[in-house]
C-alpha positions as CSV (number, residue, x, y, z in Angstrom):
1,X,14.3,28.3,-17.2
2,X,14.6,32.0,-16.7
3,X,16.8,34.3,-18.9
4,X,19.9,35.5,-16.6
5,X,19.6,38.5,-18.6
6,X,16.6,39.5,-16.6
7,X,19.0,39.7,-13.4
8,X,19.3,43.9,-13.3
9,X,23.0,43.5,-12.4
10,X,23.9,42.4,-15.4
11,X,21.6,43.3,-17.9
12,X,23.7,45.7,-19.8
13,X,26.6,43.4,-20.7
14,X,25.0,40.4,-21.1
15,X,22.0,41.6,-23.4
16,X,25.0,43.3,-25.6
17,X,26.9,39.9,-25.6
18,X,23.6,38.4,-26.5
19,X,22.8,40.9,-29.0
20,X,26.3,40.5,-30.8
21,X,26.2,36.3,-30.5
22,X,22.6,35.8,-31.8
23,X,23.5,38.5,-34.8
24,X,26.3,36.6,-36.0
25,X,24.8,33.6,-36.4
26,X,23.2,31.9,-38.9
27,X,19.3,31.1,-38.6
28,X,18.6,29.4,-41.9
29,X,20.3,25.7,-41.3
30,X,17.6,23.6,-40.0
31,X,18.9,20.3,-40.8
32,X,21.3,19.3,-38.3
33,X,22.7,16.4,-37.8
34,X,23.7,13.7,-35.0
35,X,24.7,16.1,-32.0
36,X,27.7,15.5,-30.7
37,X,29.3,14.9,-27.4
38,X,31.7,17.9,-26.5
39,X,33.7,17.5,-23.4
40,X,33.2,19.7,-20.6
41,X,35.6,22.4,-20.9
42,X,38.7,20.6,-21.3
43,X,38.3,17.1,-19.6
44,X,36.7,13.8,-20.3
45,X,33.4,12.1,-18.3
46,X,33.8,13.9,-14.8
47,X,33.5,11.7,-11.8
48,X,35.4,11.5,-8.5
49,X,38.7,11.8,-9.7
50,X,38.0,15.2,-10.2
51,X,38.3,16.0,-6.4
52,X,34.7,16.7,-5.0
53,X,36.2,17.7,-1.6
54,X,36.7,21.5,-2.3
55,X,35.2,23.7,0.6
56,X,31.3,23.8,0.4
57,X,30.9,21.1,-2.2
58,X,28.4,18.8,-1.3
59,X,28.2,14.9,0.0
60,X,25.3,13.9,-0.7
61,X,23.8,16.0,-3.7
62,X,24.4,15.9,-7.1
63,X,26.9,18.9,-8.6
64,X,28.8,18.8,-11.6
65,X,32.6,18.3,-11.3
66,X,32.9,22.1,-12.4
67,X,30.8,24.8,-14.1
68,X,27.6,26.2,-13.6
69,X,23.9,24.4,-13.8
70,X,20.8,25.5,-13.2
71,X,16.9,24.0,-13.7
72,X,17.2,20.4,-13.8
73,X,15.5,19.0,-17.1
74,X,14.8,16.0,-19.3
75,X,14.0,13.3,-16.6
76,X,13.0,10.4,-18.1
77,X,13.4,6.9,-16.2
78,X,15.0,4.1,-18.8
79,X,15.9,0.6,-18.3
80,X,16.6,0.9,-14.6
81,X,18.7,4.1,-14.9
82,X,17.8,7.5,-14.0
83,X,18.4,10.0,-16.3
84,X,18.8,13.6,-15.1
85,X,19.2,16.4,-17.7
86,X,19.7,19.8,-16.3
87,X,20.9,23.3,-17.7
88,X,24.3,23.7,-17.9
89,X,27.4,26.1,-19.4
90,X,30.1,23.5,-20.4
91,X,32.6,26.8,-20.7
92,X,32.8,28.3,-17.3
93,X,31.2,29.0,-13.8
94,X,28.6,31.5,-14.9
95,X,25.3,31.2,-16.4
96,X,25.6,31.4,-20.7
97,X,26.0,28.6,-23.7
98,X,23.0,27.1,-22.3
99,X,23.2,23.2,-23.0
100,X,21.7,19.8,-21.7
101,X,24.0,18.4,-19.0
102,X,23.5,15.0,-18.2
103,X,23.8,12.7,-15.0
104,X,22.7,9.1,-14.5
105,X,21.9,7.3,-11.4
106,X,20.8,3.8,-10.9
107,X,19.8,4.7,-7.0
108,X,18.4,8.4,-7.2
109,X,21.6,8.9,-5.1
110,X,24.6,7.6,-6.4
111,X,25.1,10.1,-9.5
112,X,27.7,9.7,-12.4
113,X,27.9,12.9,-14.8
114,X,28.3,11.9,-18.1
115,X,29.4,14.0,-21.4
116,X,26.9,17.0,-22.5
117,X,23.9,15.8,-24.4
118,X,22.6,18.9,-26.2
119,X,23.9,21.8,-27.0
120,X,23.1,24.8,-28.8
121,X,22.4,24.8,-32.5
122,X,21.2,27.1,-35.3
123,X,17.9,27.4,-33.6
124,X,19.9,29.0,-30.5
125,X,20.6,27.9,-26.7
126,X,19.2,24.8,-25.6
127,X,16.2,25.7,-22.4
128,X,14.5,23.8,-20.3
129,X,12.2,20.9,-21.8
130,X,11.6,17.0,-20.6
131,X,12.1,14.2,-22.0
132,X,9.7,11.1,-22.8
133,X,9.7,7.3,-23.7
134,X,8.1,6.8,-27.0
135,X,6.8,3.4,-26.0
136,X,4.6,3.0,-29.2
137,X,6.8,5.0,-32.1
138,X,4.3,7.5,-32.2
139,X,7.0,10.0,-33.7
140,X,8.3,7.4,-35.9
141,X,12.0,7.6,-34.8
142,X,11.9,3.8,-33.3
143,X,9.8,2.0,-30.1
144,X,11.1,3.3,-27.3
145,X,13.1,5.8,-28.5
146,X,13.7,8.7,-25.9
147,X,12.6,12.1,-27.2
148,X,13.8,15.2,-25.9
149,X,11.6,18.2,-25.9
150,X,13.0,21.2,-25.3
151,X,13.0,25.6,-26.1
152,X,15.1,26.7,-28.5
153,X,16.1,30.0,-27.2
154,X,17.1,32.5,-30.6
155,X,15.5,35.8,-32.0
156,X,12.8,33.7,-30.4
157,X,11.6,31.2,-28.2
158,X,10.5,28.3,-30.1
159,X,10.0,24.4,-29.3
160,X,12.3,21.6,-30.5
161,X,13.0,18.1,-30.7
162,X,15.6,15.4,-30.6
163,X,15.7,11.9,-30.4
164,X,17.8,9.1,-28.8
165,X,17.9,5.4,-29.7
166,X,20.6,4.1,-27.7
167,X,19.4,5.0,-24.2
168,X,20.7,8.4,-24.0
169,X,24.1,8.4,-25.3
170,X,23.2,10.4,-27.9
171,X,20.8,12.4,-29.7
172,X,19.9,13.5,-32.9
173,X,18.2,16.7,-33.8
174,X,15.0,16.6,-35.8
175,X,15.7,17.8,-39.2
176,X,11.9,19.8,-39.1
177,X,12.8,21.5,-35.8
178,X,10.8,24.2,-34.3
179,X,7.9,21.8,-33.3
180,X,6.1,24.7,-32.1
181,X,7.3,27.7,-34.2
182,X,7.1,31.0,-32.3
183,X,7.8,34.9,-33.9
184,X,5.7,37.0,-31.3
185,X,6.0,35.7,-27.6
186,X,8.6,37.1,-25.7
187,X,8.5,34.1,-23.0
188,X,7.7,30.9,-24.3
189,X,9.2,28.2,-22.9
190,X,10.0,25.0,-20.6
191,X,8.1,22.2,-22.4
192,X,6.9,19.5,-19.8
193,X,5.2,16.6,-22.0
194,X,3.6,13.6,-20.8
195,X,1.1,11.1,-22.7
196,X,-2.6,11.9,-21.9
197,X,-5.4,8.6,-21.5
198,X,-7.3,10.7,-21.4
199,X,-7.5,12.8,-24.4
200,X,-5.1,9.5,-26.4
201,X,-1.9,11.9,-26.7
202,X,1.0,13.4,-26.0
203,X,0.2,17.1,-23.8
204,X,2.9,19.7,-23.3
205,X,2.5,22.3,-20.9
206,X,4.6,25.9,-21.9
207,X,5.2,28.6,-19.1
208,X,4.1,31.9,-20.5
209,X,6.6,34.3,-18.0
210,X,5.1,37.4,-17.7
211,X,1.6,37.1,-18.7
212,X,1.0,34.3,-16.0
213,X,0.0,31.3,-17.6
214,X,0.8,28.4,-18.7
215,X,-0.3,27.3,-22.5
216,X,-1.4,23.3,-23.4
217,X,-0.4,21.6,-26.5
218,X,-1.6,18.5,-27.8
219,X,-0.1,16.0,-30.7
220,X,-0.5,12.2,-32.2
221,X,3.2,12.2,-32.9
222,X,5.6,14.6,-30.7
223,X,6.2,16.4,-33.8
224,X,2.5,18.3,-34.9
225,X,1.2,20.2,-32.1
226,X,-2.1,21.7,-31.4
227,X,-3.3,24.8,-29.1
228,X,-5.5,23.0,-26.6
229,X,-6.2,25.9,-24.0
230,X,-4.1,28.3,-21.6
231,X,-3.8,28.4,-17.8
232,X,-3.7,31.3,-15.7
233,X,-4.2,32.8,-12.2
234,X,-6.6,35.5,-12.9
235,X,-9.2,34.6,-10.2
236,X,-6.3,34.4,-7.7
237,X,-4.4,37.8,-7.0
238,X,-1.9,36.3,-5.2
239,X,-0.3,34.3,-7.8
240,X,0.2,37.1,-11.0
241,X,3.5,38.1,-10.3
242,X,7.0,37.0,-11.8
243,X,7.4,35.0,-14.3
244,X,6.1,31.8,-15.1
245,X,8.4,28.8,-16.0
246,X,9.1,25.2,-15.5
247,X,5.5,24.2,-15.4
248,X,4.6,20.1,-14.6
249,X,0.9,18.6,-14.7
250,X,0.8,16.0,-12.5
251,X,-1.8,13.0,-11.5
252,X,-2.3,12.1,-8.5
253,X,-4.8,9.5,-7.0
254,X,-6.0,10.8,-4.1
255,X,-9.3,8.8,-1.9
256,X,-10.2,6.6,-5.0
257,X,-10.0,9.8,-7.4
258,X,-7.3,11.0,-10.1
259,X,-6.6,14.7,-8.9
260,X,-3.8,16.8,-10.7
261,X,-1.4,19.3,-9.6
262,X,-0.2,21.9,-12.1
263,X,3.2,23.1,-10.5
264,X,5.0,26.4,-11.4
265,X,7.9,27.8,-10.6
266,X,8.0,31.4,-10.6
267,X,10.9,34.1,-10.0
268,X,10.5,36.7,-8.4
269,X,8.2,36.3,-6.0
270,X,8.9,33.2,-4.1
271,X,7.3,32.8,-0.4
272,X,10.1,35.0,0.6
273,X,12.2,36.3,-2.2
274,X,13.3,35.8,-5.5
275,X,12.7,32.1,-6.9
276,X,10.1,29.8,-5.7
277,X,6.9,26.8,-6.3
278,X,3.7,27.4,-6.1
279,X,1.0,24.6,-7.1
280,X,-2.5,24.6,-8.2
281,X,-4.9,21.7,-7.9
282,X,-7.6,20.6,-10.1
283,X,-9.2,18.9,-12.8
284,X,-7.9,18.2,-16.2
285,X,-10.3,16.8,-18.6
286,X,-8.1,16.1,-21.7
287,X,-8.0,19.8,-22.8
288,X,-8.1,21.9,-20.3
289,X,-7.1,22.5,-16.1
290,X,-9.7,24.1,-14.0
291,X,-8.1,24.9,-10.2
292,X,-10.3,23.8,-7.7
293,X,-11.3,26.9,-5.0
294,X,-8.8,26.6,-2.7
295,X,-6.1,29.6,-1.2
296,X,-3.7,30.4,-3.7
297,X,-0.5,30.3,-3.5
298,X,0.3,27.2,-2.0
299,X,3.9,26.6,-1.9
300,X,6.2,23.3,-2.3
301,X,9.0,24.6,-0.3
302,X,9.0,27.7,2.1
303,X,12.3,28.0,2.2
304,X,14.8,29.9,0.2
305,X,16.7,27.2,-2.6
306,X,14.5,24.7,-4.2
307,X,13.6,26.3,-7.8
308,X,12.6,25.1,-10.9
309,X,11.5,21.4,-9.8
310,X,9.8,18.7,-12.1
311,X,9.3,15.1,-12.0
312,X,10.4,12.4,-13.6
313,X,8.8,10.6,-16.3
314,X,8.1,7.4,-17.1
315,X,9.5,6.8,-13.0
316,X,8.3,2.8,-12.3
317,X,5.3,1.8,-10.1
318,X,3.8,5.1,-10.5
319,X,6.2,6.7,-8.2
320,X,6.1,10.9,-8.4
321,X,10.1,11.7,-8.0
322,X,10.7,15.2,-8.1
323,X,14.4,16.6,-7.9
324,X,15.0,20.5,-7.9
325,X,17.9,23.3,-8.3
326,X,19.3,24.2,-4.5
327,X,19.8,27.5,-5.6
328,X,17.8,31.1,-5.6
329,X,18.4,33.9,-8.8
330,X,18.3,36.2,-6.1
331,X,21.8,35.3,-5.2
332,X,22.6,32.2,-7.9
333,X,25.3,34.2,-10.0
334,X,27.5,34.9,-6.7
335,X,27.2,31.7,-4.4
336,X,30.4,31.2,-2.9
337,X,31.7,28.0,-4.2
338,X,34.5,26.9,-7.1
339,X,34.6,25.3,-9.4
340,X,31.4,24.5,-9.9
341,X,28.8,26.7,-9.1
342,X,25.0,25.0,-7.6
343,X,23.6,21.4,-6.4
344,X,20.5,20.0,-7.1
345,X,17.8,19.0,-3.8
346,X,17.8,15.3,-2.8
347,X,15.5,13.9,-5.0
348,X,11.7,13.7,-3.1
349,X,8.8,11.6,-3.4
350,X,5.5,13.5,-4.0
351,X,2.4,12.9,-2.8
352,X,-1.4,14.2,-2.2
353,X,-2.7,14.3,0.8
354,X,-6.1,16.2,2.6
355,X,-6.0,18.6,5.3
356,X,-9.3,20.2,6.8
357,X,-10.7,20.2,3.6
358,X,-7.6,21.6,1.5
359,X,-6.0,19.2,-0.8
360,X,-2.2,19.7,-0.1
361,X,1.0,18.5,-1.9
362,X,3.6,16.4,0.2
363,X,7.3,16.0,-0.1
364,X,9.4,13.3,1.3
365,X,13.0,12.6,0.3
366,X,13.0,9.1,-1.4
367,X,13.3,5.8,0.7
368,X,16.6,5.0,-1.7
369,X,18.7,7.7,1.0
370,X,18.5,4.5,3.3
371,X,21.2,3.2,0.8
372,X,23.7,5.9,2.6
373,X,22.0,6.0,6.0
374,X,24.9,4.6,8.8
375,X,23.5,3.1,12.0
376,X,21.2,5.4,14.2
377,X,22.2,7.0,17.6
378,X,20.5,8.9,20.3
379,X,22.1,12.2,20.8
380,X,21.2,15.1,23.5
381,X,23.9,17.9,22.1
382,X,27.1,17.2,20.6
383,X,26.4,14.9,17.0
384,X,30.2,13.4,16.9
385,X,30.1,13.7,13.2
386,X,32.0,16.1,10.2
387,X,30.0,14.5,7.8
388,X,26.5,14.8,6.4
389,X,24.0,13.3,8.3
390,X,20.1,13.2,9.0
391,X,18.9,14.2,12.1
392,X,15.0,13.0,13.6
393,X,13.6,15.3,16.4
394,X,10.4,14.1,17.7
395,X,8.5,17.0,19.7
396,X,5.8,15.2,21.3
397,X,4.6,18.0,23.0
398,X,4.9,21.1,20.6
399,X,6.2,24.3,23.1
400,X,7.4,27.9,22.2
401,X,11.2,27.4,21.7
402,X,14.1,27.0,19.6
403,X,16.0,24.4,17.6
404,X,19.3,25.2,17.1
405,X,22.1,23.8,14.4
406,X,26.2,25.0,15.3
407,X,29.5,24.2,15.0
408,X,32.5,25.5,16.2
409,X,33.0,28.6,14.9
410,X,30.3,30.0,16.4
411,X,28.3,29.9,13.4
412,X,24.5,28.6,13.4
413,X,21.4,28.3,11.7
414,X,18.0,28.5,14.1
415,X,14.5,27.3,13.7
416,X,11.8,28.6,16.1
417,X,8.5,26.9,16.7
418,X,5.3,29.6,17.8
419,X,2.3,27.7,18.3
420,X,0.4,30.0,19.4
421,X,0.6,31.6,15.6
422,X,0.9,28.0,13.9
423,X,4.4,29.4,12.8
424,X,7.8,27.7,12.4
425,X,10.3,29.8,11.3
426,X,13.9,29.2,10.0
427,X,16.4,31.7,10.4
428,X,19.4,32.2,8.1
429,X,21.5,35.2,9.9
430,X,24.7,36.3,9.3
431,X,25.8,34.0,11.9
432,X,24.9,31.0,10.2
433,X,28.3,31.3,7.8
434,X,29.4,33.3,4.6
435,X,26.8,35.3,3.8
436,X,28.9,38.6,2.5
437,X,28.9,37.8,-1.0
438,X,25.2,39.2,-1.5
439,X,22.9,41.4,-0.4
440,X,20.1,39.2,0.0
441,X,21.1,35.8,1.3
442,X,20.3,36.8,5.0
443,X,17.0,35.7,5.6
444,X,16.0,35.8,9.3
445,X,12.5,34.8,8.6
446,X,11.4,31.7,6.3
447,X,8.0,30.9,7.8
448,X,5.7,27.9,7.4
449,X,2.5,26.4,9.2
450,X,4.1,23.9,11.5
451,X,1.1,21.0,10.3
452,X,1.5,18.5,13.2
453,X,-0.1,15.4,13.6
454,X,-2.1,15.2,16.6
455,X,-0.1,17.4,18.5
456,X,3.3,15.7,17.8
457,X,6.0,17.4,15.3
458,X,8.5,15.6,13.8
459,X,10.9,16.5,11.8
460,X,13.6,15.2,9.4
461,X,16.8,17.6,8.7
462,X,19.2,16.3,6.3
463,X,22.5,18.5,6.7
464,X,25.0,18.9,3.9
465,X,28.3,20.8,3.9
466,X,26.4,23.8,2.0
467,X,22.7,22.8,2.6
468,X,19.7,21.6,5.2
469,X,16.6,20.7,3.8
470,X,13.8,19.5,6.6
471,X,10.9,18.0,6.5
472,X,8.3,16.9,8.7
473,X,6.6,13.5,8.9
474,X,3.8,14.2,7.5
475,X,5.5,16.3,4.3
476,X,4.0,19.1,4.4
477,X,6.8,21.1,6.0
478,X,9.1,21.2,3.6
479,X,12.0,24.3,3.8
480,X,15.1,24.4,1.6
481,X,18.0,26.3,2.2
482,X,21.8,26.7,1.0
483,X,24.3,28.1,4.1
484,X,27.8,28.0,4.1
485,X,29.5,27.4,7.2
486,X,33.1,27.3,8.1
487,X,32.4,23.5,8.5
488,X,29.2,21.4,9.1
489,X,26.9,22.1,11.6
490,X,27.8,19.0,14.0
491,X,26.1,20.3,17.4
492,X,22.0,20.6,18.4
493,X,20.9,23.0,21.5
494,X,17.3,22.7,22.1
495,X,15.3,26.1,23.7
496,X,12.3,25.6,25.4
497,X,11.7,22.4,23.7
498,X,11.5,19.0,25.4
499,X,12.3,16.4,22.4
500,X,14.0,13.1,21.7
501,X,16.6,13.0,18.9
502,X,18.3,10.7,17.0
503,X,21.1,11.2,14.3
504,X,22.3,8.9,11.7
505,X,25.3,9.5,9.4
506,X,25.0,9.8,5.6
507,X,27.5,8.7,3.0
508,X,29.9,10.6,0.9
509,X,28.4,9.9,-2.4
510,X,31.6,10.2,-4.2
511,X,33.6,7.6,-2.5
């Protein structure tokens, strides 16, 4: 996760803040002891009855009641429920008091937020980490205990542990916490483990920031960990800027072969600006990843608001499930919205797929949206709906042109298709809603390859009350973006383009 504090804006302030917190507390307790539930700010579990029907909020994605969240963390699939960690301040709106919210789902969908699970200790804030099933009490705390991995974010950044045994309702701090002690790296962080066959343990991957890498640990028991090797872009110019964070080693099988995808999310430098994915793919041989020689960066998501995205672990049938934060530091601190501030993405299904040669990551949201999908209808122009919905344009035969989503008030948000350049291009203008409350969240250019299949694009956009996110068939497409219209976009106008379309409603999630 990065450190707000970074954010020039505020640097002043919050580094004194900082400075005056961390000096007045104490770093020689160790031992702590079962960590406890605190209520968010001053109420008990939030669900619906908190409202969820303010102006903005979303539908159909998951946001806390109130308060602000940022990278999600700690995914870990348990007994048919999944668990979905994510940074979060359980004091106020704005980022600080870093701590482990929590939200479970038994649909990927339907979410419930439940009490905080983590929060800061002796060792400092709680970061970024995962979470893992120990299947075979390799740590000792109990088979199948769930063991929470995470930075401790002090004078340092160091790596700590804690441990469940009741399926997540709590978790108790390891009394020999740092893991991984750290006294000399100033980013060190974002531990995403998983156990290795390969090599016969557990493997962490730790984002490095600045320097551009990523480091890999290995341990027997969750608790001893051992340098394995380090990660990092030099061969590929394109990819050493911003820093490094929320990395995620993936396999994939892809033609009869394991392949595997070492995503990082770095900020700045997205495909456009500020936050952003990029992915490498390679081989990992139980020590170290070696990036096959393809064109560097490759990107999740060209568009603007899907940041700091992980998978799951432990997900059944060997499903990749990947959820995101909607959000972009370029802007996250001022988004328009009350009381809470930031959604995550609609969880998506990764794949691997091959394209002239390139090996290519794909992105689908998962098949569990049909759970909220209404009945589908043909549609020309007007949608009839003022609720979220996913729309299907099939564009058989792929012409110079526009796509574009309004409502009302006169307020829209275009997509233009060049093939001539290979270029579609979404356009978030300061007609597409509020955009005054920074600088920077006018974007009139988000460009991707428009990756048809034989000559026919199609094209899923899932609208929200603050979001669309689109994808194409094949998942290569993939753009992410927050807006925030007057009210939804409920009206198409095709330019230049000869399609069929079809529009299904989607259902309040909170209801």
């Amino acid at each position: 996760m990065i450190r707000f504090i970074k954010q020039k804006a505020v640097l002043p302030v919050v580094a004194a803040c900082l400075f005056l917190f961390y000096s007045c507390s104490s770093s020689n307790d160790t031992s702590d002891p079962v960590i406890p539930n605190p209520t968010p700010t001053d109420t008990t579990t939030q669900t619906t009855s908190a409202g969820y029907d303010e102006q903005y909020r979303p539908l159909i994605h998951y946001t806390p009641a109130k308060n602000w969240i940022n990278d999600p963390n700690g995914m870990v699939y348990v007994d048919g429920v999944w668990h979905l960690f994510y940074q979060y301040n359980p004091y106020g709106a704005d980022w600080g008091n870093m701590s482990w919210g929590h939200a479970t789902s038994t649909d990927l969908i339907h979410w419930k937020e439940q009490q905080v699970a983590i929060t800061k200790n002796a060792l400092g804030d709680i970061f970024s980490g995962s979470a893992v099933v120990d299947k075979n009490n390799t740590a000792g705390f109990g088979a199948n205990a769930i063991v929470a991995l995470y930075t401790s974010n002090g004078d340092h950044q160091q790596q700590s542990i804690a441990y469940s045994t009741d399926g997540c309702k709590s978790f108790t701090s390891y009394s020999g916490n740092p893991v991984i002690s750290n006294t000399d790296k100033a980013d060190f962080r974002d531990p995403k483990v998983f156990w290795d066959e390969t090599s016969g343990q557990w493997v962490m991957s730790l984002a490095r920031g600045w320097t551009y890498a990523v480091d890999f640990y290995g341990s027997k028991d969750l608790k001893s960990w051992t340098f394995l090797s380090s990660f990092n872009a030099a061969s590929y110019s394109g990819c050493n800027h911003g820093q490094w964070e929320c990395p995620d080693l993936v396999r994939f099988s892809l033609n009869g072969k394991y392949v595997w995808v070492l995503i990082v999310n770095i900020n700045p430098g997205g495909p456009i600006l500020g936050s952003g994915t990029m992915y490498f793919v390679g081989d990992w041989d139980g020590k170290t990843f070696t990036a096959t020689h393809q064109e560097y960066p490759m990107w999740m998501d060209t568009g603007m608001d899907n940041y700091a995205g992980v998978t799951w672990s432990n997900a059944p049938d060997g499903r990749k499930v990947l959820i995101g934060w909607m959000n972009n530091w370029s802007y996250a601190g001022s988004s328009p919205v009350t009381p809470w501030r930031s959604a995550m993405t609609l969880p998506r299904e990764m794949g691997l797929t091959e394209r002239n040669g390139v090996k290519m990551l794909t992105s689908k949201v998962v098949k569990e949206i049909d759970g909220i999908g209404g009945t589908w209808k043909d549609v020309t122009s007007e949608l009839g709906l003022s609720q979220p919905y996913q729309l299907h344009i099939d564009i058989p035969a792929i012409s110079k042109g526009k796509i574009v989503l309004s409502n009302s008030h006169d307020e829209e948000f275009e997509m233009e298709i060049i093939p001539a350049a290979n270029l579609f291009i979404s356009k978030r203008t300061s007609k597409s809603g509020k955009t005054d409350f920074s600088g920077s969240f006018v974007q009139p250019s988000m460009k991707s390859a428009i990756y048809d299949d034989n000559g026919i694009l199609s094209l899923d956009i899932y609208v929200d009350r603050s979001s669309i996110e689109l994808f194409n068939q094949n998942g290569l497409l993939v753009q992410t973006n927050t807006v925030y219209p007057t009210s939804i976009y409920n009206k198409v106008t095709l330019d230049g383009i000869s399609a069929t379309m079809k529009v299904r409603p989607l259902d309040n999630i909170w209801k």
